[in-house]
C-alpha positions as CSV (number, residue, x, y, z in Angstrom):
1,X,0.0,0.0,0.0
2,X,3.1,2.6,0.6
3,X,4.7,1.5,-2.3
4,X,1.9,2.2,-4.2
5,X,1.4,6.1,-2.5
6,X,4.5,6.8,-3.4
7,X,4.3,5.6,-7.1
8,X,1.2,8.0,-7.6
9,X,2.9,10.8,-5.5
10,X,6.4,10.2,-7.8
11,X,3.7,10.4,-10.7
12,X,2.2,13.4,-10.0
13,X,5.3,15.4,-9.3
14,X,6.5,13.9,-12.7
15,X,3.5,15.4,-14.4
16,X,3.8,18.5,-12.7
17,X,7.6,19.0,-13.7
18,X,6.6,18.6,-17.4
19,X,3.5,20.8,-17.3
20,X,6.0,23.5,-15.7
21,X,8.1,23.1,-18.9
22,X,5.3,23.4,-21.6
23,X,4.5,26.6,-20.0
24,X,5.3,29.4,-22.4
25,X,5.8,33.3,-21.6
26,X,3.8,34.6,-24.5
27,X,4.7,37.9,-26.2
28,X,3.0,40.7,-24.4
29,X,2.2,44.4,-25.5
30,X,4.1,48.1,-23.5
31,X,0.7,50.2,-23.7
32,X,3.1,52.8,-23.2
33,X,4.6,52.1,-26.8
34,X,1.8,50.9,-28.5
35,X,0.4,53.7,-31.1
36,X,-2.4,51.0,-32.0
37,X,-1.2,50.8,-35.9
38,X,-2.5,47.5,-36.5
39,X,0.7,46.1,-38.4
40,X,0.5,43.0,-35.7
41,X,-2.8,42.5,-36.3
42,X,-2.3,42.0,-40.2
43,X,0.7,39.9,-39.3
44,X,-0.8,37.5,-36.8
45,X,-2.0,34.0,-38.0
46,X,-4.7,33.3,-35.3
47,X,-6.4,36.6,-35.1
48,X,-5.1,36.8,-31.5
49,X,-4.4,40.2,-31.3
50,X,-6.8,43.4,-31.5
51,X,-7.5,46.8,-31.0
52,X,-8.6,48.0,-28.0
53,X,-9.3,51.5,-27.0
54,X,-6.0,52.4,-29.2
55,X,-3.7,50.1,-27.9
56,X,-3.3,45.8,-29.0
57,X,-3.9,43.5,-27.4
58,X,-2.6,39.6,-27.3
59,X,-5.4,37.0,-26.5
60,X,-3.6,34.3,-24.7
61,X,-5.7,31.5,-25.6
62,X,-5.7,32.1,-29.1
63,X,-1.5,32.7,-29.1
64,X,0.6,30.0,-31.0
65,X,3.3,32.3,-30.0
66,X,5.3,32.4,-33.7
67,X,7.3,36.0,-33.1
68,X,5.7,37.5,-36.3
69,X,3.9,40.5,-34.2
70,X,7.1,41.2,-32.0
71,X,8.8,41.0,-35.6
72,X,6.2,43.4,-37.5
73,X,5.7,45.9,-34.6
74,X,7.9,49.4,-35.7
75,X,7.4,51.0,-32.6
76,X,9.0,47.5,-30.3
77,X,5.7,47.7,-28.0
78,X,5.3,44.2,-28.3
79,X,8.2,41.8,-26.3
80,X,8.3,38.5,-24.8
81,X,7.6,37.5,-21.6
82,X,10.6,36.5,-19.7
């Protein structure tokens, strides 16, 4: 019966390790730079980013995170997440 605890604990830490390292930082927008040109919407491939009030924004959920807004954006509002 311990043995068997500690094979499902040793498990679950095991799972939790690799669902640490899938974890991504996606790429996230500087308001403060952000003129709200649009260049990374055009550029995105998932439609994850839009205009709000001005400024994009990056839906998470929707973020393959491929670089090609941090790559298109002029004005370097958009970074990634360290």
């Amino acid at each position: 019966m311990k043995r068997k605890k500690l094979l499902v604990l040793l498990i679950l830490l095991c799972l939790i390790i690799l669902a640490g390292a899938v974890i991504v930082a996606k790429p996230y927008v500087n308001r403060y730079f952000c003129v709200g040109c649009g260049d990374c919407v055009k550029h995105c491939p998932t439609q994850a980013i839009s205009i709000v009030s001005g400024k994009a924004v990056i839906d998470a959920e929707l973020c393959i995170d491929c670089g090609l807004c941090i790559k298109s954006c002029n004005f370097q509002a958009i970074r990634k997440a360290k």
